[in-house]
Structure formats: structure tokens, C-alpha cells
N, C-alpha and C positions, 0 to 999 in steps of 0.2 A: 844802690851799687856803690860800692867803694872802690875808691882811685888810689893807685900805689904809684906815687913819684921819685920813687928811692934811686932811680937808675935816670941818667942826664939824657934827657929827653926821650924817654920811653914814659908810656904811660898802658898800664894795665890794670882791666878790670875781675874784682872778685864778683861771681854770681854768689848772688841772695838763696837760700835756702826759705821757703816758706815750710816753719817746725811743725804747722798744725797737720799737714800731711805725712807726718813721719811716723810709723810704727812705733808705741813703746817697748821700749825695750825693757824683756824681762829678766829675772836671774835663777839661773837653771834649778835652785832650791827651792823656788818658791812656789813650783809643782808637784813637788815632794810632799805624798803622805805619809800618813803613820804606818798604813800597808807594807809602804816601798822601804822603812827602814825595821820591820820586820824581816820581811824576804831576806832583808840585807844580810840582817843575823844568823837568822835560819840556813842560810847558803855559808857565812863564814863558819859558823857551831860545824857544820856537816864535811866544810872543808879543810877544817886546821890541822893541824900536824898531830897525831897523835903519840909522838913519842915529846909532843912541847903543849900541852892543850893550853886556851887562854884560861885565864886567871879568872875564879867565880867574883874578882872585886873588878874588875873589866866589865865583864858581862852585866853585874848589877849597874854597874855608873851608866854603860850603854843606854841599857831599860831607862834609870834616870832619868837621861838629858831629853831621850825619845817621850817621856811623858810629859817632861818641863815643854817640849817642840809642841806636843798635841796642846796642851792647857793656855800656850799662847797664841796656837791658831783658833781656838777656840774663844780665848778674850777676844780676840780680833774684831771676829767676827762679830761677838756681842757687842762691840763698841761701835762699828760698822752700821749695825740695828739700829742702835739707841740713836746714832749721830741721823740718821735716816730719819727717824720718826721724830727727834726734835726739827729737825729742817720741813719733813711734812709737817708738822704743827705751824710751824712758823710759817711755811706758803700758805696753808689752809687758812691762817688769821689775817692773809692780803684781799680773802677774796671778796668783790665787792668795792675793792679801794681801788684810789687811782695811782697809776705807778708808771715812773720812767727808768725805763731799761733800753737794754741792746740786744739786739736778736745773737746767734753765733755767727751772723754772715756780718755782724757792724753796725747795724741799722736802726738807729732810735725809733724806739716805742713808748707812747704813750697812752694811756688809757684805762679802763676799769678791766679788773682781775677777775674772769668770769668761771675760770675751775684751776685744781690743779690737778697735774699729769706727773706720771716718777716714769724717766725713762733712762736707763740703763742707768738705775740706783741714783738719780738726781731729779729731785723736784724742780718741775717744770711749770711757769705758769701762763694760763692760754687768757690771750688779752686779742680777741675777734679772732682772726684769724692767722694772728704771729703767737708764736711758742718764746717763752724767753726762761733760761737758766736762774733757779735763785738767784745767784751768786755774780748774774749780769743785771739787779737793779739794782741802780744809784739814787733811786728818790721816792719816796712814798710819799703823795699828796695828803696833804688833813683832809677828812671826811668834810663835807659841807654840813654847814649848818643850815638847818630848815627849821621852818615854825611848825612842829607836830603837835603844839596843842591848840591854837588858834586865836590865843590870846598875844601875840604879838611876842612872846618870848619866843629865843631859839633854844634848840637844843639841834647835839650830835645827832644822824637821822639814825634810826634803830636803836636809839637810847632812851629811858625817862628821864626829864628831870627828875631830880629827885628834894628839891624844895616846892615845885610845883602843889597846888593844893588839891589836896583829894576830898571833894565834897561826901558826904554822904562815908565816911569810913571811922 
């Protein structure tokens, strides 16, 4: 809470807004398809004055910008994709590992990355029974090293050495 002392011995309090409860705010075009600015046409072409008709260098630039509107909602989304599917690659190669995060309620997690989840278009990774956000871990532990050959060397666990000697090849 913040204290305003501006006035000689008054003192008044601002309440705190908590943002995460706030509805995003959207912007009324960004509902807008390529449908709705055909209509749009089609209703001005059938409405316009015919003793003034619009201009066919109008009407073409219209078409224009209305395909340039489709082609960018369309990159959009293709980047949208791609950004998805690097971020699921990128959780898919935690799992297994041990990782310190935050849940969304605040809460430190620690532990092994046992699957990942995409929920509402965000890689999620489930560590027992807490969910944690990509983009809420802060630490990836190194894999431990075990002795998987038995010879007293280590290696990364699910790795070969790879100067290890291979008898018999």
C-alpha cells in the first residue's frame, strides 16, 4: 500500500490492484477476419452512390491491404507454431533433468522433470505433482554423473563414454 503525505497531516491510502486477475484487454480489430472485410465491400460496392461510384484504383488498393491483413495473420500464426514447437523441444530435452522453478501461485520447485504438458499454447513441465511454466525455471541442475561402465570411470548417466574401450570391435 502506498501512503500520500502531500496534505499536513492527512494521510491517505492507495489500494493495490493485484494485475494477474485483470482481464486482457483486447483491440476491437483483432477479431477481425478477412470474411468481415469482405462483407464490408460488398455492402459499401451495393451502397455507394451511383451517380459518384468509387474509383476501381480504391477498390483494388482495398483488395490489397485486405490480402497484405490475411498474409500477416497468417505469418502470425506460422510463427506462433514454430515459437511452440521450439519451446516444446526445448521442455521435451528437460525431461529427466533436475530443475528449480516456481509454480504460478510463487512456490519453489525442485526436482526431476517427469513429462511435458502445453496448456493453453504454453509448455508446461510436470515435476510430481506441481506443473511449472517454461518460462518459470530459473535453474537446470547438471545431470549426475554415475559409473555406467564399472570400471571406476564416470560418465553423464544415459551417455557412452566415448574413449571408453570397446573390446572385441
Amino acid at each position: 500500500m502506498a501512503t500520500d503525505t502531500s496534505g499536513v497531516g492527512a494521510t491517505t491510502t492507495t489500494p493495490t490492484v493485484d494485475k494477474s486477475k485483470l482481464k486482457p484487454q483486447s483491440d476491437a480489430f483483432t477479431d477481425l477476419k478477412i470474411e468481415d472485410f469482405i462483407k464490408l465491400m460488398v455492402t459499401e460496392l451495393q451502397n455507394q452512390d451511383p451517380l459518384n461510384p468509387t474509383d476501381n484504383n480504391q477498390i483494388l488498393q482495398q483488395m490489397s491491404q485486405m490480402q497484405s491483413i490475411n498474409s500477416t495473420q497468417k505469418l502470425n500464426t506460422t510463427l506462433d507454431s514454430v515459437l511452440l514447437g521450439q519451446n516444446l523441444s526445448n521442455a521435451g530435452s528437460l525431461i529427466g533433468k533436475t530443475v528449480v522453478g516456481l509454480t504460478d501461485k510463487g512456490d519453489d520447485v525442485t526436482g526431476k522433470v517427469d513429462s511435458v504438458t502445453v496448456l493453453s499454447g504454453v509448455p508446461r513441465l510436470v515435476i510430481g505433482d506441481d506443473s511449472i511454466a517454461l518460462s518459470n525455471v530459473r535453474l537446470i541442475l547438471p545431470t549426475e554423473a554415475t559409473d555406467t561402465t564399472g570400471d571406476g570411470t564416470t560418465t553423464d548417466a544415459g551417455t557412452t563414454d566415448p574413449t571408453a574401450n570397446t573390446a572385441g570391435a
